[in-house]
N, C-alpha and C positions, 0 to 999 in steps of 0.2 A: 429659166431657173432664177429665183429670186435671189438678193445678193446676201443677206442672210444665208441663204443654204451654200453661196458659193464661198462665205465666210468662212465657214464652219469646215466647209472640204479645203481648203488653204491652210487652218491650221491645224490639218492631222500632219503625223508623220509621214515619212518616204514610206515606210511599210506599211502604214496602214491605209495608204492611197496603193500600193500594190493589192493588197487583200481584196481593200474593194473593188478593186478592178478586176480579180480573179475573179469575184462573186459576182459581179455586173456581165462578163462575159459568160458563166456558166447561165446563167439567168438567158443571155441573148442568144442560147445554144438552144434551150429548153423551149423559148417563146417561136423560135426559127421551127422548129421540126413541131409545135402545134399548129401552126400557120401550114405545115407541109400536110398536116392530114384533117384539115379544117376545123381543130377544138379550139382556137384562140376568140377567148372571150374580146378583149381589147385589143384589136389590131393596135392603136396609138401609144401601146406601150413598147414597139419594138421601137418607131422612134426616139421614145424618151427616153429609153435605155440605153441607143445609141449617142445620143447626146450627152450625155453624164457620162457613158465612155470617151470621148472627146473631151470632155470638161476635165477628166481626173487625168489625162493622158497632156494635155494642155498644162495642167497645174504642176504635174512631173519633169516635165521638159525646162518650165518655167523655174523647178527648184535646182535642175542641176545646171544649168545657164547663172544662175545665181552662186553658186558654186565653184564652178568655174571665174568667175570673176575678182 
């Protein structure tokens, strides 16, 4: 992930780093069960997907440590 894009996910809000993380996990729901019946065009998306879950789940933790202080 380039730091640009990690910019850009830092300066959303708390809620709008939840939304997307809803949306990131329905996505990682959808891509799971193509892979389970073999229509998944790009396997290398379930990674990246997971990693940008990690990154937004990262930046969350990161804002309420910040919060707490």
């Amino acid at each position: 992930m380039k730091k640009t894009e990690l910019e850009k996910i830092r300066d959303l809000s708390v809620s709008e780093l939840e939304n997307r993380l809803a949306d990131l996990k329905k996505e990682l729901f959808n891509l799971r069960f193509q892979h389970a019946i073999n229509q998944l065009e790009n396997p290398m998306r379930l990674k990246a997907v997971k990693k940008e879950i990690a990154v937004i789940k990262t930046i969350i933790r990161e804002n309420e440590l910040k919060a707490e202080a």
